[in-house]
C-alpha positions as CSV (number, residue, x, y, z in Angstrom):
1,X,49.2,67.4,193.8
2,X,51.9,66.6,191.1
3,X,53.4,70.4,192.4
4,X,53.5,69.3,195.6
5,X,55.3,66.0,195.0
6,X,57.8,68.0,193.6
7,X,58.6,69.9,195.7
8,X,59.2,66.8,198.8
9,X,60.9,65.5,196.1
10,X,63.5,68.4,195.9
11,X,63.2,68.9,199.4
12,X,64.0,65.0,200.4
13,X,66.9,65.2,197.9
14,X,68.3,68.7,199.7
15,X,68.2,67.0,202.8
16,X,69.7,63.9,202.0
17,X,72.4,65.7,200.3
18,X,73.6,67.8,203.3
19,X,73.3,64.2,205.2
20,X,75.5,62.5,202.9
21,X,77.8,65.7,203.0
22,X,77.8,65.7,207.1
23,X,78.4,62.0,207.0
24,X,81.2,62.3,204.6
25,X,82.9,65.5,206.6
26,X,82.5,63.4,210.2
27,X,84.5,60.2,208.6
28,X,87.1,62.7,208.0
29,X,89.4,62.1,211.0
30,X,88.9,58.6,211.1
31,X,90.7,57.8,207.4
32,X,93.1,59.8,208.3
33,X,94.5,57.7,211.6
34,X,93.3,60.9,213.9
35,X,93.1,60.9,217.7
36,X,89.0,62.0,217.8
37,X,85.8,61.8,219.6
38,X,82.7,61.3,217.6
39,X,80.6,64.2,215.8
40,X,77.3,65.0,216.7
41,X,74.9,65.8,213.9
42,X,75.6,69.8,212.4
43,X,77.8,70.4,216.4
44,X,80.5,68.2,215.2
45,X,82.1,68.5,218.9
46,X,81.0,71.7,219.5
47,X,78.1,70.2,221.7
48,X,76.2,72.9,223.4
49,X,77.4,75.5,221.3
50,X,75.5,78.7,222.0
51,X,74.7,77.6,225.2
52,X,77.9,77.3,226.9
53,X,81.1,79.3,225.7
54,X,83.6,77.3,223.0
55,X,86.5,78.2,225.3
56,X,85.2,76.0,228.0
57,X,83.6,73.1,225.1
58,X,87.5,72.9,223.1
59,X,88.6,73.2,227.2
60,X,86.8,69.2,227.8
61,X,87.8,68.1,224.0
62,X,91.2,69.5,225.3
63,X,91.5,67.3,228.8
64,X,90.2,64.5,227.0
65,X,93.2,64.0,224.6
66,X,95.7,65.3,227.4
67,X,94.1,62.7,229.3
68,X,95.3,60.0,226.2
69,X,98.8,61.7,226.0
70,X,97.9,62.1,222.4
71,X,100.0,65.8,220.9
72,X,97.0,66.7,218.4
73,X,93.5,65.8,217.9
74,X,90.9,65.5,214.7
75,X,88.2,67.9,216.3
76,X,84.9,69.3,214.3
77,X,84.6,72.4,214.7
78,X,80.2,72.2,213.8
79,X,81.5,71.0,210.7
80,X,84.9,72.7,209.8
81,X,87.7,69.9,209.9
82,X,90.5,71.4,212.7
83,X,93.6,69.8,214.4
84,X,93.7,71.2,218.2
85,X,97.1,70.9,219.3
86,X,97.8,69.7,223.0
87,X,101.8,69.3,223.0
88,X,103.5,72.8,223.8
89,X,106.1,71.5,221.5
90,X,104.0,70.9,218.4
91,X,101.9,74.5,219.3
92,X,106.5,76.0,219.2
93,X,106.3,74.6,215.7
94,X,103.1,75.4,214.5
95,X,103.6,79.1,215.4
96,X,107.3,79.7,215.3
97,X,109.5,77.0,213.9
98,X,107.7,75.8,211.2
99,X,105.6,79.2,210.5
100,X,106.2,79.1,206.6
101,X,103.7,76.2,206.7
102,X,100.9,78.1,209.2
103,X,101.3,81.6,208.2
104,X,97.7,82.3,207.6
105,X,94.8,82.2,209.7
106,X,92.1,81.0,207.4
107,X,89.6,84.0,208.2
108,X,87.8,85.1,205.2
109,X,88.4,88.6,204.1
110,X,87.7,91.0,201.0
111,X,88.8,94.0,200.5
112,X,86.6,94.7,197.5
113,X,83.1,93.7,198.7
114,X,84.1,93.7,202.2
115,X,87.0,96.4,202.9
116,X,86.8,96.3,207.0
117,X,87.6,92.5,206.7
118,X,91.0,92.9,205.0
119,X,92.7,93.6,208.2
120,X,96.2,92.7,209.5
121,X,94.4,90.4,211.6
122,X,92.6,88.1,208.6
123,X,94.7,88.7,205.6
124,X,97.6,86.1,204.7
125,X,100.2,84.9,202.3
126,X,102.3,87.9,200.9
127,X,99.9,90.6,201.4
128,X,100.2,89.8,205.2
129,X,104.1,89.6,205.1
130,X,103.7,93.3,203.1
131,X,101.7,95.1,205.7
132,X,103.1,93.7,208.8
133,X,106.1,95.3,207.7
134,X,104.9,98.1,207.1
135,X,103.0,98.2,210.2
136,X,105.3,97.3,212.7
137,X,107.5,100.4,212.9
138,X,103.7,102.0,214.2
139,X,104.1,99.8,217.4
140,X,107.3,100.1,219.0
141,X,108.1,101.8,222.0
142,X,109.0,104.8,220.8
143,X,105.8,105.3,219.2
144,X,103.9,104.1,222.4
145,X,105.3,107.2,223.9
146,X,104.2,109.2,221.9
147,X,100.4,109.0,222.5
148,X,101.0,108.1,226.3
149,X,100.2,111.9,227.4
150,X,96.9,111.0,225.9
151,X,95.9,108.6,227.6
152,X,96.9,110.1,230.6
153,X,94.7,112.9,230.0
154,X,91.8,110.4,229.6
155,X,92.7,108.0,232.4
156,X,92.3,111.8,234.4
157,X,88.1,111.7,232.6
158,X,88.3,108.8,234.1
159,X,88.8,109.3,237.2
160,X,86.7,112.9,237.2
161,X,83.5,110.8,235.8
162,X,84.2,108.0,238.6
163,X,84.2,110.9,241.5
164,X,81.4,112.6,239.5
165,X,79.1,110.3,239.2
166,X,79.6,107.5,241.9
167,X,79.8,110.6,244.8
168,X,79.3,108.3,247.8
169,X,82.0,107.0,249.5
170,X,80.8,103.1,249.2
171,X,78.9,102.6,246.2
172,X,78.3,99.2,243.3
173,X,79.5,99.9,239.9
174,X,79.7,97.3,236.8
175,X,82.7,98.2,235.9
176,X,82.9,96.1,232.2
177,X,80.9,99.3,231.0
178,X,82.7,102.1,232.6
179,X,85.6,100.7,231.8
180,X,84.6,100.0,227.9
181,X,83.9,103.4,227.7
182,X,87.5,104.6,228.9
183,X,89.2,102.5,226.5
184,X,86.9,103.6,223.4
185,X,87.4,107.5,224.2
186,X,91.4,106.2,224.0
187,X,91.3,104.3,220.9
188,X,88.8,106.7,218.9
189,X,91.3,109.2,219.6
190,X,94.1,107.4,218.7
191,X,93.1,105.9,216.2
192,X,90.7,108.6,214.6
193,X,91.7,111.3,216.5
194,X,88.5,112.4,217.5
195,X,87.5,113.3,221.3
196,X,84.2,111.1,221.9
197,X,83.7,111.6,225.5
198,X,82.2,108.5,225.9
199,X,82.8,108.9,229.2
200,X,80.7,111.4,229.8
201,X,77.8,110.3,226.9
202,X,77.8,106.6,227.0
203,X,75.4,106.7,224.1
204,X,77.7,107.7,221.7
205,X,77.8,106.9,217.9
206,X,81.4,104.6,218.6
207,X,80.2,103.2,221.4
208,X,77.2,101.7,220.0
209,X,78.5,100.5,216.6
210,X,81.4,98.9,218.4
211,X,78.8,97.0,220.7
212,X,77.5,95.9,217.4
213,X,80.2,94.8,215.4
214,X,81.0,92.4,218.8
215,X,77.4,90.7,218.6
216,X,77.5,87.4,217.5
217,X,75.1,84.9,217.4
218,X,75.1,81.4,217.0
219,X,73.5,81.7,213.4
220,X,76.1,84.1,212.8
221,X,79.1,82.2,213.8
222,X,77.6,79.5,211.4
223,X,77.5,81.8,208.5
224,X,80.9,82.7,208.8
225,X,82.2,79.4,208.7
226,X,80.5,78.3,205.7
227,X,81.5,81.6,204.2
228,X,85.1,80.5,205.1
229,X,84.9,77.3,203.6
230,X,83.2,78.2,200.6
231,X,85.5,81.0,200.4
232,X,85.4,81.3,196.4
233,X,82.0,81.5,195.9
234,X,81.5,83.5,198.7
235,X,83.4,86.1,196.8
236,X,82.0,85.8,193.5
237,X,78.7,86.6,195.5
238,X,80.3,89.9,197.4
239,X,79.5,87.8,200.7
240,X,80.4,90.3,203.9
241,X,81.6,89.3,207.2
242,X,81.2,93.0,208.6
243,X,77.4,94.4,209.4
244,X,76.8,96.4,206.6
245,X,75.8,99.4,209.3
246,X,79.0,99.2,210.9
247,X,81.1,99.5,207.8
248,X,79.3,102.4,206.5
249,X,80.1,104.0,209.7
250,X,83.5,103.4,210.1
251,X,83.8,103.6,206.8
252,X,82.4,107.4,206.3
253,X,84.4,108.1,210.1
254,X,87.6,107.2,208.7
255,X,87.1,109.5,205.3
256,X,85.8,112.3,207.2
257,X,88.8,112.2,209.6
258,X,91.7,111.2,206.2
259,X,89.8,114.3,204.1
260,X,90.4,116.6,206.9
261,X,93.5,115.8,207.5
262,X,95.2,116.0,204.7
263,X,93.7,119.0,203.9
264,X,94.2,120.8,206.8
265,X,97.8,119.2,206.9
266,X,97.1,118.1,210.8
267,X,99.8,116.4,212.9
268,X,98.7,114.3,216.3
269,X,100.8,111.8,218.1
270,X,98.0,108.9,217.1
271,X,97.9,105.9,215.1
272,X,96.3,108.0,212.3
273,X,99.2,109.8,211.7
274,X,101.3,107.1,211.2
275,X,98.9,105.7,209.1
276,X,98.6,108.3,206.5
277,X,102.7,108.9,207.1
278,X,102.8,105.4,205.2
279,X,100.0,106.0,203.1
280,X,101.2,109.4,201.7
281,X,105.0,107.7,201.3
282,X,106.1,109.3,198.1
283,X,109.6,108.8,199.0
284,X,108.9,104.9,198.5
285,X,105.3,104.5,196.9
286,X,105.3,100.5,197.6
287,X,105.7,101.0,200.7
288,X,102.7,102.7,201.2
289,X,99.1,101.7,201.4
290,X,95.6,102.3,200.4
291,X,93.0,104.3,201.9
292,X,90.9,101.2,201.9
293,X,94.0,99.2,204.2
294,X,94.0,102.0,206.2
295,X,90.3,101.9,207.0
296,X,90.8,98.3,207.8
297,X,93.6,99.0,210.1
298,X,92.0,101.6,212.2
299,X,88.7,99.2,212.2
300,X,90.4,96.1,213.9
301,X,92.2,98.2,215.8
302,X,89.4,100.2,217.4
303,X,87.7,96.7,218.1
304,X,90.6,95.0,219.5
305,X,91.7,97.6,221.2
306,X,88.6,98.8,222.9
307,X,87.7,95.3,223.9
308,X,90.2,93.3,224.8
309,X,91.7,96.0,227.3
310,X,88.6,96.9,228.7
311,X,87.7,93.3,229.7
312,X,91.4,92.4,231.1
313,X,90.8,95.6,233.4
314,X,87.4,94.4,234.2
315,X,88.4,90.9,235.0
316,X,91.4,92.1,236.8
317,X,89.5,94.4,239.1
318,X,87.4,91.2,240.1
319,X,89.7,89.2,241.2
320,X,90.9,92.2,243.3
321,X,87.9,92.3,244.5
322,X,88.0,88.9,246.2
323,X,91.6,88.6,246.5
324,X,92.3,91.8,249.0
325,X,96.1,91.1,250.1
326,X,96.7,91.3,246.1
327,X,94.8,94.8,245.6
328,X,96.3,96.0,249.0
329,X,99.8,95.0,248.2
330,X,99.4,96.1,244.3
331,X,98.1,99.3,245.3
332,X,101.4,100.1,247.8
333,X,103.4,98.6,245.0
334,X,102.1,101.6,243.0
335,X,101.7,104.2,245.1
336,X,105.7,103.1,246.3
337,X,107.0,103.5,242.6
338,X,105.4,106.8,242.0
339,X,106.7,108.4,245.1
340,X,109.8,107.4,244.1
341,X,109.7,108.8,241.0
342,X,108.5,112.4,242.2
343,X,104.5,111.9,241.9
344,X,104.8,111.7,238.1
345,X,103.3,109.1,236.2
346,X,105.4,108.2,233.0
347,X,105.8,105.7,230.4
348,X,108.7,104.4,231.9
349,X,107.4,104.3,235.6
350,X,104.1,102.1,234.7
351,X,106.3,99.6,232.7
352,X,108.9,99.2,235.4
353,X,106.1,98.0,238.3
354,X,106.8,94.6,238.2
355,X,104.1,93.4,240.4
356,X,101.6,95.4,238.0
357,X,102.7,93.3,235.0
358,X,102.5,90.0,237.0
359,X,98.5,90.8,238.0
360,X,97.9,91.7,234.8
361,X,99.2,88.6,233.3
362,X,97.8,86.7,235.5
363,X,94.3,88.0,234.7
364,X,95.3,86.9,231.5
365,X,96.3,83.8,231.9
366,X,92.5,82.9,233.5
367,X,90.6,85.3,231.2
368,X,92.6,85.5,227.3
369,X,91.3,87.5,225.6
370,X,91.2,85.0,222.3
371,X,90.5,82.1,224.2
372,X,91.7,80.3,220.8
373,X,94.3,80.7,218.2
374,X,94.1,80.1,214.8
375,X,96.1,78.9,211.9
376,X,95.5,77.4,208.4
377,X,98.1,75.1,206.3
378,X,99.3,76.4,203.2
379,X,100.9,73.0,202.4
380,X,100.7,69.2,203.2
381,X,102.6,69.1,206.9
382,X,103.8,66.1,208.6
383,X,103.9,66.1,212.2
384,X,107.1,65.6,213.9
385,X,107.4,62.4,215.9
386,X,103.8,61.2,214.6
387,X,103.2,59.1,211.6
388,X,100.2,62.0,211.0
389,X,100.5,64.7,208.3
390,X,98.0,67.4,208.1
391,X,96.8,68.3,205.1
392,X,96.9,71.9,203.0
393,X,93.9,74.2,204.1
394,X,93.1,72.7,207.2
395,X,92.6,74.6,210.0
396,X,94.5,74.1,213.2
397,X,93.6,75.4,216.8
398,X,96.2,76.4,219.5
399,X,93.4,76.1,222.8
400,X,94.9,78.9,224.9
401,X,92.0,79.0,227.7
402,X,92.6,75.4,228.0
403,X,96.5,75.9,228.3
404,X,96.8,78.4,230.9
405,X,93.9,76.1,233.1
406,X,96.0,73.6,232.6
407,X,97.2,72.3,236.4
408,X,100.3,70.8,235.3
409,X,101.6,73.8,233.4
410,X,99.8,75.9,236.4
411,X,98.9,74.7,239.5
412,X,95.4,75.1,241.2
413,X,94.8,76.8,238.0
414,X,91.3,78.2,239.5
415,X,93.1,80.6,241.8
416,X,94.2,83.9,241.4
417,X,98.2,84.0,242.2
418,X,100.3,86.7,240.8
419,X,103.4,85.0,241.8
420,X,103.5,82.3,239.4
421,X,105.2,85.0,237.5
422,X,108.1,85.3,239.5
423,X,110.8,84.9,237.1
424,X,111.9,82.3,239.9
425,X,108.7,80.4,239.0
426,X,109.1,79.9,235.4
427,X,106.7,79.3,233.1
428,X,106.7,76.5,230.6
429,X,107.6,78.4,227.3
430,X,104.2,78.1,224.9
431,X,101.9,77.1,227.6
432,X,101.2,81.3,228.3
433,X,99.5,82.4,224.9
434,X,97.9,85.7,225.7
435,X,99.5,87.9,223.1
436,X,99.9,84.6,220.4
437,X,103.9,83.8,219.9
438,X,106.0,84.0,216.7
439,X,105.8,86.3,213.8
440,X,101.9,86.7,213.9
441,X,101.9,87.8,217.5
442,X,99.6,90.5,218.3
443,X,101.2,93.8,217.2
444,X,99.3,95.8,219.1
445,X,100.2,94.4,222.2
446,X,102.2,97.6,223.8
447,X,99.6,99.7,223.1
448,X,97.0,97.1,225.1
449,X,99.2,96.7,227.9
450,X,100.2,100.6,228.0
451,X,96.1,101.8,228.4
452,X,96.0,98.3,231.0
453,X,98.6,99.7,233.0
454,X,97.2,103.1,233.1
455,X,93.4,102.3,233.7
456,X,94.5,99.9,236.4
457,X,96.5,102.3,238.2
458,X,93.8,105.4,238.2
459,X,91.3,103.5,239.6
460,X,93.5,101.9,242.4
461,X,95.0,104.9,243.4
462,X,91.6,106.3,244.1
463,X,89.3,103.2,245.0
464,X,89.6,100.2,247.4
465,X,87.2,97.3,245.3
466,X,85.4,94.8,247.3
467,X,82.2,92.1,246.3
468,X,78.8,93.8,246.1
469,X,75.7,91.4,246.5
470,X,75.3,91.9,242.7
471,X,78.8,90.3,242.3
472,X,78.9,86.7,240.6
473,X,81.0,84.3,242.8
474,X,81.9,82.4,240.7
475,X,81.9,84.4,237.0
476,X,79.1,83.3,234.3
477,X,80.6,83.8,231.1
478,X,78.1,84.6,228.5
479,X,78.3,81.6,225.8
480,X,77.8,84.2,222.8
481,X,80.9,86.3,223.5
482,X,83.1,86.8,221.2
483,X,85.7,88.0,223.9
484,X,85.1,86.1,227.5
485,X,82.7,88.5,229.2
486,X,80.4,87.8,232.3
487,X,77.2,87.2,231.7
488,X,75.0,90.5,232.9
489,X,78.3,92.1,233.8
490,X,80.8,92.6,236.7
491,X,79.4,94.7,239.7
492,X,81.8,95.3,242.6
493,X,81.3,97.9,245.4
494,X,84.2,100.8,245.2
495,X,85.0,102.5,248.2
496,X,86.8,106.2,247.9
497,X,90.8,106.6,249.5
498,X,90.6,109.4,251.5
């Protein structure tokens, strides 16, 4: 009996603890003169979290304060203190102006127990400064063209496995998968230079641990915030944010694929090669990097790249779908440009298709794919034109869903118009956040656009896409995504071009 008072005791005293801690957090806003709505218990205002996507819970938080005329907000994010920004002025300073202050992004990473996390994406302070510039030379145009004969060559699998396998002339295809498969067979071989023909074998080794490391639950989303904010001891502990499968698999990929390189002294026009180019630097050893940041570079971008192209196609090729004077008049816009140009498809023909770009961005403008951005203070910050001052280490969230649905920045913001684009149009600068702004923009964002441009124009120049009775009118989007995705996928009926 005396064991068992014991242990109620301890286990009354645990829970009043993490009372007295949640009560503490939730006053948090309140001393400090915040705009906020009140917490719930352990959801903060993250209210039907796991059951509804966050882009569309920060989306209500977000109209609320709009709604007050208030430029930022004391939000709890479950129970990690953020500031969501709302004025398009105060989201210029945050990410451009005053970036010395919000460098970092405040995701946990460590490259010794964890080496997959230290990515461009999560790393900060100096080390971040250090590797974007080393990075950034991989990404310019010049270097897009260099692997754009590649993914031509697997935009034509494409094509072959869509005639192959959907042989009828109308037939329903979910096109999230297809399409996911393209863009893996073009980032595993740009990135590790290896021919996966996921196409052709959708169960592939890639495919599968990619589908993996993009599973997130809610219980997992809650772990990796407390690891964030007990970021110290997490790493005294060697706690991982990675699945321990995946990094041993991308891991062992990326060492097979170095090994044999080097050895063999192989040259491809892939990201790779540029890699171990600045890895093998002897010219200027500081300026190169480990094998362990090169791992982590061609991790995140595999994942990134993979996903967040995949579901802009996807997405885009929906609202095609249901919006036929845009796929009819996108498709002649196309077909117009490369007739022009002699029937060849080149790097500078697919970036000079105006009307291309302007669908594309507006499927991003209704589907981001980071539906939020992040930043974390490295330093006490004052707001300007508030008597409000956030303090060092807190995080701060820049709610890009909620921007571009935004009807003041972008009328009837539910419907699908390519021609608020029109440089005639103008859009209100920081209110169009696709790509992120300022020096911690996406650096990868040539390469996205360049395999958008070219999946989007294979499969329009041979298929007309129109709603099947699987198709969702409107779109579920699943709540555990970590990129927006429909909820069972996106089924349309494709019908061949003679």
């Amino acid at each position: 009996m005396e064991t068992l008072n014991a242990i109620l005791l301890v286990l009354i005293s645990i829970i009043l603890l993490i009372y007295l801690y949640l009560r503490h957090t939730y006053s948090y806003w309140k001393s400090r003169n915040f705009p906020f709505v009140e917490p719930a218990l352990l959801y903060g205002n993250m209210k039907g979290f796991g059951k509804v996507h966050q882009a569309f819970i920060i989306q209500e938080l977000y109209k609320k304060f709009r709604a007050g005329g208030y430029k930022v907000a004391g939000m709890y994010f479950l129970i990690l203190k953020t500031v969501l920004i709302i004025d398009p002025e105060v989201i210029k300073n945050v990410l451009v102006k005053d970036f010395n202050y919000f460098h970092d992004r405040g995701m946990y990473n460590d490259e010794k127990s964890d080496p997959l996390s230290a990515h461009l994406f999560s790393i900060g302070g100096q080390q971040w400064r250090n590797l974007r510039a080393k990075l950034s030379p991989t990404f310019t145009s010049g270097k897009m063209k260099l692997m754009f004969n590649t993914i031509i060559d697997i935009a034509k699998d494409l094509d072959k496995t869509l005639h192959k396998n959907y042989s009828d002339k109308h037939c329903e295809i979910e096109v999230k998968d297809i399409l996911a498969r393209f863009t893996t067979d073009v980032i595993g071989t740009c990135a590790f230079g290896i021919d996966l023909n996921t196409l052709e074998n959708p169960e592939s080794e890639f495919r599968k641990k990619s589908v993996l490391a993009f599973q997130l639950t809610i219980w997992q989303n809650i772990r990796f915030i407390v690891i964030s904010i007990f970021e110290n001891i997490s790493k005294k502990i060697g706690a991982k944010v990675t699945h321990p499968v995946v990094e041993e698999f991308f891991m062992r990929i990326t060492r097979e694929t170095v090994d044999y390189r080097e050895k063999n002294n192989v040259q491809r026009n892939d990201f790779m090669n540029l890699l171990l180019e600045i890895k093998n630097n002897e010219k200027d050893p500081e300026q190169s990097i480990t094998f362990n940041e090169l791992a982590a570079q061609c991790f995140i971008f595999f994942l990134a790249g993979f996903e967040t192209s995949s579901s802009t196609m996807s997405f885009c090729l929906y609202e095609l779908a249901l919006n036929e004077d845009v796929q009819e008049k996108l498709r002649d816009e196309i077909n117009a440009a490369i007739e022009k140009n002699d029937g060849k498809i080149t790097y500078e023909l697919i970036s000079s298709i105006t009307y291309l770009d302007n669908v594309i961005n507006e499927t991003l403008r209704k589907y981001p794919p980071v539906d939020n951005l992040f930043r974390t203070t490295n330093k006490d910050y004052a707001i300007p034109g508030t008597d409000l001052t956030i303090e060092k280490g807190t995080m701060v969230m820049v709610p890009s869903f909620a921007l571009h649905r935004d009807p003041e920045y972008f009328p009837d913001p539910e419907r699908f118009n390519p021609d608020r684009f029109l440089p005639e149009n103008g859009i209100r600068p920081y209110t169009f956040l696709p790509f992120g702004e300022g020096p911690r923009n996406c650096i990868g964002s040539r390469f996205g656009m360049m395999q958008t441009r070219i999946g989007l124009i294979t499969v329009l120049r041979s298929f007309k896409m129109s709603p099947s009775k699987n198709t969702q009118i409107p779109l579920q989007i699943a709540a555990d995504a970590s990129i927006l995705a429909a909820v069972g996928g996106i089924y349309l009926n494709f019908e061949k071009i003679e």
